[in-house]
C-alpha positions in Angstrom: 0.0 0.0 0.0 2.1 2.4 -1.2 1.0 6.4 -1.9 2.3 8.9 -4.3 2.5 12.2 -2.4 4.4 14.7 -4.1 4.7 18.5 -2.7 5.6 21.6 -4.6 7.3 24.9 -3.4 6.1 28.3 -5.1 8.5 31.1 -4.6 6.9 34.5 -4.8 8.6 37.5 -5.0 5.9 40.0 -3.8 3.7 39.9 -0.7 0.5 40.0 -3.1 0.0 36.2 -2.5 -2.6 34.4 -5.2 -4.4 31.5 -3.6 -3.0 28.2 -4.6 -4.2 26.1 -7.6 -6.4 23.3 -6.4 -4.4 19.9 -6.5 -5.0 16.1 -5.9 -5.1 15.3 -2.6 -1.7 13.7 -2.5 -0.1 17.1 -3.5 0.6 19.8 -1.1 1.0 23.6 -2.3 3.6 26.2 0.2 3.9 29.5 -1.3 6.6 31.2 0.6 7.4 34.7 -0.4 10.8 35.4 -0.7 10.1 38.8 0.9 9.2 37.1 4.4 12.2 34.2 4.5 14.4 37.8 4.1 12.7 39.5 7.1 12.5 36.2 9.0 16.7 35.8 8.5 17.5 39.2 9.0 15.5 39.2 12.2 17.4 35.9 13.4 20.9 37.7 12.3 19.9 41.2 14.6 19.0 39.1 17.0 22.0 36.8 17.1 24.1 40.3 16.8 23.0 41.1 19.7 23.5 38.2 22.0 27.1 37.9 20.8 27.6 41.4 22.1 26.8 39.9 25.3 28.4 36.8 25.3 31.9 37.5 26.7 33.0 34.1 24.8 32.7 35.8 21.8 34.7 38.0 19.3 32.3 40.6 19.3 31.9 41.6 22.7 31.8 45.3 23.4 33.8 46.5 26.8 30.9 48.3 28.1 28.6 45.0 28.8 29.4 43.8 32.2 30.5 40.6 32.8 29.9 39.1 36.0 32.7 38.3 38.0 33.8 36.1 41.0 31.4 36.0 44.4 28.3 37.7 42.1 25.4 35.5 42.3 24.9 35.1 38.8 28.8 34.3 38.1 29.1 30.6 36.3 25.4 30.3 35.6 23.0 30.9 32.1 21.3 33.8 31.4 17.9 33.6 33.1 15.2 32.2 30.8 17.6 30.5 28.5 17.1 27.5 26.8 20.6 26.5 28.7 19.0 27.3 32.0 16.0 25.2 31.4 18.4 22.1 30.3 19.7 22.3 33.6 16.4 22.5 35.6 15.2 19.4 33.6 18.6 17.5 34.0 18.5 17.9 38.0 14.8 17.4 38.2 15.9 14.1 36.1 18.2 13.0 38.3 15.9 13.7 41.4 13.4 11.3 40.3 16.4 9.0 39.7 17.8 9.5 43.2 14.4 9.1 44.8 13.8 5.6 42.7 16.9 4.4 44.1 16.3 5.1 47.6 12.5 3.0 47.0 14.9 0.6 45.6 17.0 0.3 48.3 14.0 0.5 50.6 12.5 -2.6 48.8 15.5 -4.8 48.4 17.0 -3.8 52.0 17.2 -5.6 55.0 15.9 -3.4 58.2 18.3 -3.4 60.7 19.1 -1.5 64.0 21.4 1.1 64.5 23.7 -1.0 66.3 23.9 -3.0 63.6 22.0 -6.4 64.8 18.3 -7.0 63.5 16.5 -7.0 66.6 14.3 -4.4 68.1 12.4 -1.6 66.3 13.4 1.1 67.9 15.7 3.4 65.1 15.8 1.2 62.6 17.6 1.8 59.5 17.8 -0.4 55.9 20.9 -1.8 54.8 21.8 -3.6 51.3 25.1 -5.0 50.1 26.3 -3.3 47.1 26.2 -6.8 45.0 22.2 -7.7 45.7 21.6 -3.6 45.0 23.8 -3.5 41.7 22.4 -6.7 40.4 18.6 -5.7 41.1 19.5 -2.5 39.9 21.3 -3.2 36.4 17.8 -3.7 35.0 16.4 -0.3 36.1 19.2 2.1 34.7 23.2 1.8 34.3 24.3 4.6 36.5 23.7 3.2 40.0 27.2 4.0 41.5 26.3 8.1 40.2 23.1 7.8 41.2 24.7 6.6 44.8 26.8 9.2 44.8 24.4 12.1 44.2 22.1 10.3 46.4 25.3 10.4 49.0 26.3 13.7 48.5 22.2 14.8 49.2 22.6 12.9 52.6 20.1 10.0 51.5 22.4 7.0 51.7 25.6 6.1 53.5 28.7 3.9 52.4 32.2 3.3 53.1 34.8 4.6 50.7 34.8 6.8 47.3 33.7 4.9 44.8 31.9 1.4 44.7 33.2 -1.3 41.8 31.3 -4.3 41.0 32.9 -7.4 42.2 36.0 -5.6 44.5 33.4 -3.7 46.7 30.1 -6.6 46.5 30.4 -6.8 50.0 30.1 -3.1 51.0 27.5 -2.5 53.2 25.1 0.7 52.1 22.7 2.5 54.6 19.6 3.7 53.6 19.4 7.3 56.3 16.3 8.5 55.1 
């Protein structure tokens, strides 16, 4: 079942725009004046122009735009509202959700335990899982558990001992669930 679409381009030179020929369904008509793809270009160039004139990276930056420095709030992050900035709200709300999935994980797969380390009692209990049994539940859920550990480490959400966990040297490595 195979259809013959074809489409056809009419440039025209003047904004006086005729109203396209009737076709066959399986052709499409665009009439683009040549006129707006100017304006829209030269609109993109002024506006590109102008960020450049900001952007201290660049070639054309003027000496009177300040550029933050050192200790300023705004020093080593994007300009509010840029598609940059919003990349980096999605990234750490990504990795959020990722942190928080490992920590259900952990609470799933984990062994409750007291803080003095023996299972009896429930008074301040905490969950504990050897890095082995969490990596190889884990592997099918995402390959960036010993990231994700750290971050979730860093945030105060899990403990362990040492820097960095590796698969089969560290299996045994108890981690603790704090929260």
């Amino acid at each position: 079942m195979e259809t013959n679409s074809q489409s056809t381009i009419v440039m025209e030179p003047e904004d006086d725009v005729p109203a396209p020929a009737q076709f066959s369904d399986d052709t499409a008509v665009c009439i683009v004046s040549v006129k707006g793809l100017k304006e829209n270009w030269q609109k993109w160039s002024d506006e590109h122009q102008e960020y450049q004139k900001q952007n201290p990276f660049s070639h054309d930056t003027r000496p009177s735009v300040m550029v933050p420095q050192k200790g300023q709030d705004d020093y080593g992050r994007p300009l509010q509202g840029s598609m940059t900035e919003q990349r980096g709200k999605d990234a750490h709300t990504h990795i959020s959700r990722e942190v928080q999935e490992l920590c259900e994980v952990i609470r799933n797969i984990g062994e409750p335990k007291n803080k003095d380390g023996d299972g009896s009692g429930s008074d301040g209990k905490v969950i504990t899982v050897e890095f082995r049994k969490l990596f190889e539940h884990y592997v099918t859920i995402s390959n960036k558990l010993v990231g994700i550990l750290l971050r979730a480490r860093k945030q105060k959400l899990v403990d362990f001992e040492g820097e960095m966990l590796w698969q089969g040297q560290d299996d045994h490595v108890v981690i603790t669930l704090l929260q």
